[in-house]
N, C-alpha and C positions, 0 to 999 in steps of 0.2 A: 231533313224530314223530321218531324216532330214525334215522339214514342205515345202512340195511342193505344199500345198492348191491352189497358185498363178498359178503354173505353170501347178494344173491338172484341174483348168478351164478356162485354153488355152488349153491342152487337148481333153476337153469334148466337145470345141468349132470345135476344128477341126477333131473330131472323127466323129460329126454332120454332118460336111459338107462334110469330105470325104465319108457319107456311103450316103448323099444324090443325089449323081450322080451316078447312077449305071452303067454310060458307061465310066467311069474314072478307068483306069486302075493305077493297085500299083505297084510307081518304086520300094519302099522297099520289099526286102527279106521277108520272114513267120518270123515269130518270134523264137525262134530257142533255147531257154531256155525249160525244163520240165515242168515248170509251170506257166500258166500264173497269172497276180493278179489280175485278175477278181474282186476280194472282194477288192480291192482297189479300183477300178472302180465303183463300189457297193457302196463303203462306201463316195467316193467320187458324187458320182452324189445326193444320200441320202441327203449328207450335204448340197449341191449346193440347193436342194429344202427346205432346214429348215426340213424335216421330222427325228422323232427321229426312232427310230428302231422298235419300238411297230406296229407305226405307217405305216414304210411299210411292217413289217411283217402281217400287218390284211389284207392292200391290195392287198398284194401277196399268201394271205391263209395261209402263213407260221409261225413258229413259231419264237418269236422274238431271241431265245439263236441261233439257228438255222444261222438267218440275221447275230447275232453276228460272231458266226464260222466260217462263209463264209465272214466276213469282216478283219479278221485278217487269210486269206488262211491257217484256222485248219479242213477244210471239202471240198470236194471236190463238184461240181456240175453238176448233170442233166441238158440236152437240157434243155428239159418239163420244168425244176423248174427253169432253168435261163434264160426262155422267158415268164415267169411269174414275174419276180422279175423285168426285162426288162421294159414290159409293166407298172407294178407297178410306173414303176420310169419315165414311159412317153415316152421312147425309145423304136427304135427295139434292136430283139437281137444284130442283126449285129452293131448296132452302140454301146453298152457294150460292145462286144468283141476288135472293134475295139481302144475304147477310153483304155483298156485293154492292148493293143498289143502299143499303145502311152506309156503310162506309163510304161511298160516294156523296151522301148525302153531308154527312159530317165534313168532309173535303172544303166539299162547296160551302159549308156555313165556313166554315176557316178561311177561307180565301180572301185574302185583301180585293178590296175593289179599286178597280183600275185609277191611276191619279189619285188613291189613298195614300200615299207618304206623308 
């Protein structure tokens, strides 16, 4: 997997500020893949604050293996527990999802397209 630490806190920067106008309409499309990487979001904001996983699993009530699974997208997520995990990390939900739906976006421009070799 390729180290985009750089580019997902430009990300997290603009995931911020897009969710902080709420009369700012989105020229982009919905995100349009099955699943989004939430737990990359997760695991990236986590780092951005120095917190290790213990750490925001106690503040989110959760358990730390739990933070783990949902950092590498092997579990799927609750509203409830991911406006928990949300808060934990200092954000709304809407701005995880949306830093979420960034990162996704970057994904997809990255991605070879198929019979590209």
């Amino acid at each position: 997997m390729l180290q985009l630490s750089s580019q997902y806190c430009a990300i997290e920067q603009e995931a911020l500020e897009k969710t902080g106008d709420a009369s700012a309409t989105e020229s982009e499309p919905p995100f349009r893949s099955e699943t989004l990487p939430i737990g990359y979001a997760i695991r990236e904001r986590r780092r951005s604050l120095r917190l290790v996983q213990e750490k925001l699993a106690q503040r989110a009530g959760l358990k730390r293996a739990y933070i783990s699974d949902l950092e590498v997208n092997e579990r799927n997520v609750s509203l409830r527990t991911l406006m928990l995990i949300a808060e934990a990390l200092g954000m709304t939900t809407s701005q995880l999802i949306a830093m979420a739906e960034s990162i996704a976006h970057i994904e997809e421009s990255l991605a070879v397209p198929e019979g590209a070799d």
